[in-house]
N, C-alpha and C positions, 0 to 999 in steps of 0.2 A: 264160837261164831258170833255171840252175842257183840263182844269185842271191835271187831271187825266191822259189823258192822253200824255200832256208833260211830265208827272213826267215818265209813261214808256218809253218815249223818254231818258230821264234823264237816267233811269236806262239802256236802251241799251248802249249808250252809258260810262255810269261808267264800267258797264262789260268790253267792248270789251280794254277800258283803261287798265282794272286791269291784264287780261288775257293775256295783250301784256307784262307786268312789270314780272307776272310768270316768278318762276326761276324754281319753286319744286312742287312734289305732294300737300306736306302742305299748299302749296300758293293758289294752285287751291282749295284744300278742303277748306279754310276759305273762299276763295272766295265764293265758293258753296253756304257754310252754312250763311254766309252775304245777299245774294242775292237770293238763291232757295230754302232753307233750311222753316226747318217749321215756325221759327221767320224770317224771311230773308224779304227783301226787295217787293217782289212780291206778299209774304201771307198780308203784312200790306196792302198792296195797293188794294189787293182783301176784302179786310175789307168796303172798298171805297163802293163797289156797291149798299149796299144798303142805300145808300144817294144819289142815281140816280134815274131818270124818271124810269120806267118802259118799257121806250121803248128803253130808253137806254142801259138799262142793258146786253140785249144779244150782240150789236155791242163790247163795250168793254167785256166782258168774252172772244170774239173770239180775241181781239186784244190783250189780256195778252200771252193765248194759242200760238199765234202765235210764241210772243217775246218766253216765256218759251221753245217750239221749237228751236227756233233760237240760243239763246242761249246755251242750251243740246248741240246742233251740233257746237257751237262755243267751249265750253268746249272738247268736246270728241278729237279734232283738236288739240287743244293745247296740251292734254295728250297726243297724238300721239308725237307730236313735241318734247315735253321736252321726251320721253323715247326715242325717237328715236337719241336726240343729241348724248349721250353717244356710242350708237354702231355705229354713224358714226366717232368718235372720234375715234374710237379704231379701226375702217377699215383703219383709215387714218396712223392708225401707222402699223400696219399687214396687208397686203394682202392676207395674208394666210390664215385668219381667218372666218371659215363661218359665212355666213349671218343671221342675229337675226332680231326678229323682235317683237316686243314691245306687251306685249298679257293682256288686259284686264280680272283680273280674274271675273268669272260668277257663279252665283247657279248651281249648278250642278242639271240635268233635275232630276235626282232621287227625290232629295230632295227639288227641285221646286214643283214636285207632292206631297211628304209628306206633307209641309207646307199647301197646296191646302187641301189636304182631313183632316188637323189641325181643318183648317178655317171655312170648311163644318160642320164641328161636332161639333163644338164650337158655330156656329148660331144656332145648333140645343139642346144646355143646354148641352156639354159635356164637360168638364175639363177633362185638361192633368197628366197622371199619370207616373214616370218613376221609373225605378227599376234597380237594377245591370245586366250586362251581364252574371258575375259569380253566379251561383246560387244551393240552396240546393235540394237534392232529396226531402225533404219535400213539398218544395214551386212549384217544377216543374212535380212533377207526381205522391204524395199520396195526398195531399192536392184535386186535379183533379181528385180523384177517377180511377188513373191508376192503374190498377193492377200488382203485382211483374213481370207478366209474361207478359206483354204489348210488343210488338215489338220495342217500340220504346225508352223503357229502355236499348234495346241491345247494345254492346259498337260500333257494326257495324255500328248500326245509331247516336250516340252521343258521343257528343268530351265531355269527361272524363278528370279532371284534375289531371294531377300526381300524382300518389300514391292512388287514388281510383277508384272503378266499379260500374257497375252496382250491385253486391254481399254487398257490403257495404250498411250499414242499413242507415244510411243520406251522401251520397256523394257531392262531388262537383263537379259540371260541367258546359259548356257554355247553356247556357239556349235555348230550342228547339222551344220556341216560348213564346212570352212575356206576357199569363196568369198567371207565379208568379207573373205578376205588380199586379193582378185582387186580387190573394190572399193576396200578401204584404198591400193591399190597404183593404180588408174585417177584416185581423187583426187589424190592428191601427184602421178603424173604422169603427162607429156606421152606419147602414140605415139612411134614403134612400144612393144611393151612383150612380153616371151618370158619369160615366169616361172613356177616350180612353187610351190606353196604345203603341203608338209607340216605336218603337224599333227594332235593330239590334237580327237576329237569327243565329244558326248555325246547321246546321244537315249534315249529312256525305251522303248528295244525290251525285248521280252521276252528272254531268255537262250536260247539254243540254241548249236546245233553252228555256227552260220556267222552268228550274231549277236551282241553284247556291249552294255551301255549306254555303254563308252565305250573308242570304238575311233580309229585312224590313218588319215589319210585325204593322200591325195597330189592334190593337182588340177594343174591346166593352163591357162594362160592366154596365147592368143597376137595381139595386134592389131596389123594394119600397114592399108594402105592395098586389096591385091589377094592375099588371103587365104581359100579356098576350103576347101572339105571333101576333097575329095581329098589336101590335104595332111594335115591332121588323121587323117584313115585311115592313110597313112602311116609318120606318126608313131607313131600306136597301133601298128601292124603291127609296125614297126621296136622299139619297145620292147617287146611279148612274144616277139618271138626272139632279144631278148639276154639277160631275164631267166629266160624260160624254156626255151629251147632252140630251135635254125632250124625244128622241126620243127612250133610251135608253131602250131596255128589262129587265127585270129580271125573273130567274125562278128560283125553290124550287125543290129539288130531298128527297126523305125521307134519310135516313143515321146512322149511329151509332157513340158518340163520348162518353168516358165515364161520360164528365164533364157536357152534357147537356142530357136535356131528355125531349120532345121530341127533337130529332136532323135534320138536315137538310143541305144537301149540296145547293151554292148557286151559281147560273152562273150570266156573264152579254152578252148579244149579241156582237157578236162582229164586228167590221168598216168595218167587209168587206160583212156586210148585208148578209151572209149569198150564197157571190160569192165562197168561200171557199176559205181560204189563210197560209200560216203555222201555225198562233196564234193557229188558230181553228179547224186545221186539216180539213178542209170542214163544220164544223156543224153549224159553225155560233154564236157558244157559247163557251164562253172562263170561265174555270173554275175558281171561284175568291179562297173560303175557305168555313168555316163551320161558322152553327149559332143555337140557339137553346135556350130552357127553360134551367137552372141554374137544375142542379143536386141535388134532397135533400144532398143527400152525401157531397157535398162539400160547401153545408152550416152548415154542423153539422162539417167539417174539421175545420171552421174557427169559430168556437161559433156562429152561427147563425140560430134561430129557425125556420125551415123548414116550421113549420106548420103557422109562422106569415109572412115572407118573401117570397116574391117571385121575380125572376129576369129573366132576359134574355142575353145573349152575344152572341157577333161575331167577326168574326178575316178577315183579307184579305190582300194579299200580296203585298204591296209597288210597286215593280217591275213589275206587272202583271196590274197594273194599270195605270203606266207608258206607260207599251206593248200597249194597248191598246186605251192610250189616242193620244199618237204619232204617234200611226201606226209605232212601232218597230217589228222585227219578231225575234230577238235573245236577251235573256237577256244577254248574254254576253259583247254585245255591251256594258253594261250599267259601267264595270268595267275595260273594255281595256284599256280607258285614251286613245285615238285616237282621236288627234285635232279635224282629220275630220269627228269625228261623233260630238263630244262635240261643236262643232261651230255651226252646226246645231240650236241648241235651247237658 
């Protein structure tokens, strides 16, 4: 063990050599990728442990963690430093000039949470499916078994693109929620079929605390042969106690959608247990979306025999998932670009 760990001796100090020679980003990134990277100096060396006693093994695993530590905070120091030389450069020649200050770009929490409920669905056999923003009245509301007179064909509720309407027999428009990925994906193919569809929406709501005109939307789509609601429940149940915590509720409301049948609206408890706080208006339950049995209808839309297929989908709002995982009380926060909330996370 002795061995070993001179070599991380070794390696602390090559680092702090290399970090001090740093002129540039690219200098630090090679550095990086030499030394903490997935082939880098640290993963060989962790290769090491298992040619140790067994009793050994945990003191050094704590004494790599440490260096890697140490390091991370030796790195983040220098990038402060090298971005910082240039604005003091430029103070020394202007006094006039305000003050800057050197801002590591970060995931943006939105799409820290997409990635999150990616990952969740993907342990649970679900492949990623994406589709255009712009899309045809076929794929976004007859395909769905919407009808001509659906509310939500209205041009009050959906951004229309120039030169056509709702009145146009296949139009084009920004897509009101991302089940044409569900249809684009039952065209091109065959059963079974286990897919999540994220993606960017747009609809012509009014703006509030838990509304946007164009917000993230994560759906579900699952078709095999002996396919039931009980699994679907499941599944829902299973994915808010990993993204929210075991402690997590869920509940089922009966509902009408025309693409599923039976249908169901779908809450999750919300963080504030039920003390009542804006998300929730008091209730305790924060509304997610819709979920349900696969519509005969819209397996006959896409060539799919009703009577041999059976599926299940659901949809749920990015943003609302976010609200809720963070303890945010206004979605708008999410698209202000205000350092001071975005630093937060």
């Amino acid at each position: 063990m002795s061995s070993s760990l001179e070599k991380l001796n070794e390696i602390d100090k090559a680092v702090g050599e290399a970090l001090e020679r740093a002129a540039s980003q690219a200098d630090l990134d090679k550095i990086r990728a030499d030394y903490l990277g997935r082939k880098g100096e640290l993963s060989e060396i962790m290769k090491s442990v298992k040619d140790l006693l067994p009793e050994e093994r945990p003191a050094f695993g704590q004494a790599v963690n440490r260096l890697k530590e140490k390091l991370e905070s030796a790195f983040n120091a220098r990038i402060e430093s090298i971005n910082a030389a240039p604005a003091k450069a430029r103070s020394a020649e202007d006094i006039t000039l305000p003050g800057r200050r050197a801002e590591l770009g970060k995931r943006h929490v939105l799409l820290a949470v997409l990635d999150e409920i990616i990952e969740i669905f993907h342990g649970m056999g679900f492949s990623v499916a994406s589709g255009p923003d712009v899309e045809t009245g076929f794929n976004n509301f007859d395909a769905l078994n919407m009808p001509q007179n659906h509310p939500s064909r209205d041009i009050g509720d959906t951004f229309y693109i120039e030169g056509y309407g709702p009145e146009d027999e296949n139009p084009y428009l920004l897509r009101t929620h991302t089940s044409p990925v569900q249809v684009r994906t039952m065209l091109s193919q065959k059963p079974p079929i286990r897919i999540i569809a994220p993606g960017r929406c747009y609809r012509k709501d009014a703006i509030d605390a838990t509304h946007y005109i164009s917000f993230w939307q994560c759906e579900g789509l699952f078709v095999d042969r002996d396919v039931t609601m009980a699994e679907l429940k499941g599944v829902l149940v299973t994915f808010a106690r990993q993204i929210l915590g075991p402690e997590t509720q869920i509940r089922f409301r009966p509902h009408f959608f025309p693409f599923t049948e039976p249908s169901v609206e779908y809450d999750f408890s919300c963080i504030c247990k039920g003390k009542g706080c804006r998300l929730c208006g008091g209730s305790g339950w924060i509304e997610i979306s819709g979920a349900g049995m696969v519509d005969p209808e819209v397996f006959r839309a896409v060539g799919y025999d009703p009577e041999v297929w059976r599926g299940y989908a659901f949809g749920m709002g990015v943003e609302r998932i976010a609200l809720i995982r963070h303890g945010i009380e206004d979605i708008r926060l999410l698209y202000q670009n205000d350092l001071r909330f975005l630093r937060q996370f």
